[in-house]
C-alpha positions in Angstrom: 23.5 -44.2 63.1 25.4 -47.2 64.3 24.9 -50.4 61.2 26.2 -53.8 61.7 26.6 -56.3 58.5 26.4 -59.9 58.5 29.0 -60.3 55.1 28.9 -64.1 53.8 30.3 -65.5 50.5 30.4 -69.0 49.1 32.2 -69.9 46.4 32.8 -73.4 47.4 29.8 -75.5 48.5 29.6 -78.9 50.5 27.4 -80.3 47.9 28.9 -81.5 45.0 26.1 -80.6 42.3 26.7 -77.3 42.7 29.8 -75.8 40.8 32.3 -73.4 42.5 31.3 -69.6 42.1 35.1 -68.0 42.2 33.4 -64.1 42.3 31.5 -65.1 44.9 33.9 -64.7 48.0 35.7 -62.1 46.3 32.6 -59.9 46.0 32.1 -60.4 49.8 35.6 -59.5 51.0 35.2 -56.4 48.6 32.4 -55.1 50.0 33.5 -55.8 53.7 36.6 -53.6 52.6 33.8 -50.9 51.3 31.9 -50.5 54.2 34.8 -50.0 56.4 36.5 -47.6 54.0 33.0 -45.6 54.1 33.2 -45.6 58.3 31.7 -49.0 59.4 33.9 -49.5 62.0 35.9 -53.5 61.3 34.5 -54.6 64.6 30.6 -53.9 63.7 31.7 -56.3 60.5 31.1 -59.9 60.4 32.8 -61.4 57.6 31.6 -65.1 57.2 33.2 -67.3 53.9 33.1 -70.3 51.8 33.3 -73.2 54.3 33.2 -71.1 57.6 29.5 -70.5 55.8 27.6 -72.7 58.2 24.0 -72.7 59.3 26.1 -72.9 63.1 28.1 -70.4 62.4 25.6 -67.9 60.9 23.6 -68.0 64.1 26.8 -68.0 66.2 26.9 -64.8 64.6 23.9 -63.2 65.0 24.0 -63.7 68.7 27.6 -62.7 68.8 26.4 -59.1 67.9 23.5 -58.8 69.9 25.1 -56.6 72.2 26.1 -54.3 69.4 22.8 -53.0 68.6 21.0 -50.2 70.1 17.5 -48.6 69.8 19.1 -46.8 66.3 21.4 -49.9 65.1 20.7 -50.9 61.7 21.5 -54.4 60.3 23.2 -55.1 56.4 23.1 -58.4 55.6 25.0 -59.6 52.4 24.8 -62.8 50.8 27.3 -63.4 47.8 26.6 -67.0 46.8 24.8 -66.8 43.4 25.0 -66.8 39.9 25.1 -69.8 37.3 28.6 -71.6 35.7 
């Protein structure tokens, strides 16, 4: 079974009432580095942080792996952008 993950983590928003959430991108890059270690292969990984975040850039992404899936292709996708400070 082929899976593809979408991994985004903000720790650093644009707007300024929201405070920084330092786990956050950590806790992304950590599980990228998981699902590779367990056989995801690195280029079936999308890996999307702090102020690469962007609504462009998240569907920039989603078409960019299009061509990835197959009639058995699952998706993971993994938002680490939570939690109160």
């Amino acid at each position: 079974m082929k899976i593809i993950a979408i991994i985004v983590g903000i720790s650093n928003y644009q707007h300024t009432s929201f405070e920084p959430l330092p786990g956050a991108e950590a806790d992304a890059h950590r599980f990228h580095a998981a699902l590779i270690s367990w056989g995801i292969p690195q280029e079936w990984t999308y890996l999307i942080v702090d102020e690469q975040a962007t609504k462009a850039q998240l569907i920039k992404t989603f078409y960019d792996c299009r061509f990835q899936f197959d009639e058995e292709a699952k998706l993971v996708f993994y938002f680490a952008g939570y939690g109160v400070r």
